[in-house]
N, C-alpha and C positions, 0 to 999 in steps of 0.2 A: 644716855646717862649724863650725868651732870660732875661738872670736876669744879675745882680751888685752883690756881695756880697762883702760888706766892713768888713776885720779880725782885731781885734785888738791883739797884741802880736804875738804867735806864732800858730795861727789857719790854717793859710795860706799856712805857709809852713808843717804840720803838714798834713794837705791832702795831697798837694802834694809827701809828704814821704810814703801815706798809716798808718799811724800811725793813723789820724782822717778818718772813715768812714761812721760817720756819723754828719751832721750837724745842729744843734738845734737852735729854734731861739724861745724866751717866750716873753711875751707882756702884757699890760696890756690891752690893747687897741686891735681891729683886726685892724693890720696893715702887711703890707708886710711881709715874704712873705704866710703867714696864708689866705689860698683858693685862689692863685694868684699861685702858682708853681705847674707843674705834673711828672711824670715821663718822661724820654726824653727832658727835657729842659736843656738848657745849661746854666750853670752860671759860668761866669766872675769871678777869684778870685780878690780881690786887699786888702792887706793890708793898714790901715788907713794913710793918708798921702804919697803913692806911688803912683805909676803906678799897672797896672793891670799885674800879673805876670804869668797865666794861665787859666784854667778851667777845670771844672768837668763835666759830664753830672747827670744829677738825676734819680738814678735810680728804688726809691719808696719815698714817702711819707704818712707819719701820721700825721694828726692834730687833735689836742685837745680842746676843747670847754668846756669853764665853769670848768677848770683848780684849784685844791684846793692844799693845801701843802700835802697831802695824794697821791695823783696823783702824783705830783712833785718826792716826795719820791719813785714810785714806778719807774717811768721813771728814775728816778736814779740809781736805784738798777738795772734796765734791761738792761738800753743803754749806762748806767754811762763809762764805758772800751771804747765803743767804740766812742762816743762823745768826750771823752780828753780832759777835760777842766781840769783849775786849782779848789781845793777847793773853792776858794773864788767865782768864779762863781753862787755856786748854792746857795750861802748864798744870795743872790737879789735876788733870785725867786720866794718865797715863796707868795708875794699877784701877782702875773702872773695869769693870766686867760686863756691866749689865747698859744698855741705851737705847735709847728710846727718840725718834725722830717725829714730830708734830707737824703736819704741813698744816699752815694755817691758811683757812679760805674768809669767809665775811666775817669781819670784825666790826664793830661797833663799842662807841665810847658813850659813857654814861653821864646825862646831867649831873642828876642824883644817885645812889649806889639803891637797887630795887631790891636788896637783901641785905640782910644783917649777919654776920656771921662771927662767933665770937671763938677764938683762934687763938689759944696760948702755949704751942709747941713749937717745934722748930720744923715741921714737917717743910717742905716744899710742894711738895702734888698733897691735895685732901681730895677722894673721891664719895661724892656726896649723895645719900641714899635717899 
């Protein structure tokens, strides 16, 4: 299956350097991509407001269910390095119930973006049919 992943700041290019190698994504809600991504799918990177500037393939996932700040915390403490986010990320997380853990394996950065995709929501994960 084929996914969207919309980055805000510098998450985008942050895979693509291998510096981020894993990709996390908390909810309150289940919403994408929580039991909709496997291993072997490919996901589109695109930073918010660009073009789509590469992709990764997925090379394992975790997801979490019934999510508390205990959990959050531990997930932090294990994945915290390799997720690389800013402090202030995790300070929103804490009423998340739902999470979702991306290990990223080959990535590749795009000359040109080889798709067009026209994107006027606030979504974060778009899973592409």
């Amino acid at each position: 299956m084929k996914h969207l992943a919309i980055f805000k700041e510098d998450g985008a290019d942050k895979i693509l350097s291998g510096e981020k190698t894993i990709e996390s994504r908390f909810s309150r809600r289940r919403i994408a991509p929580f039991g909709q991504v496997s291993s072997g799918d490919l996901v589109y990177i695109k930073p918010a407001g660009k073009e789509v500037i590469g992709q990764f393939r997925v090379q394992k996932v975790i997801f979490y269910d019934g999510l508390g700040i205990e959990e959050i915390r531990e997930i932090r403490e294990e994945y915290g390095k390799k997720i690389a986010v800013e402090e202030s990320y995790w300070k929103g997380k804490g009423d998340c119930r739902y999470g979702t853990l991306i290990f990223i394996g080959e990535s590749v950065r795009f000359i040109t973006s080889p798709i067009r995709l026209k994107k006027k929501d606030q979504r974060g994960w778009v899973v592409l049919r």
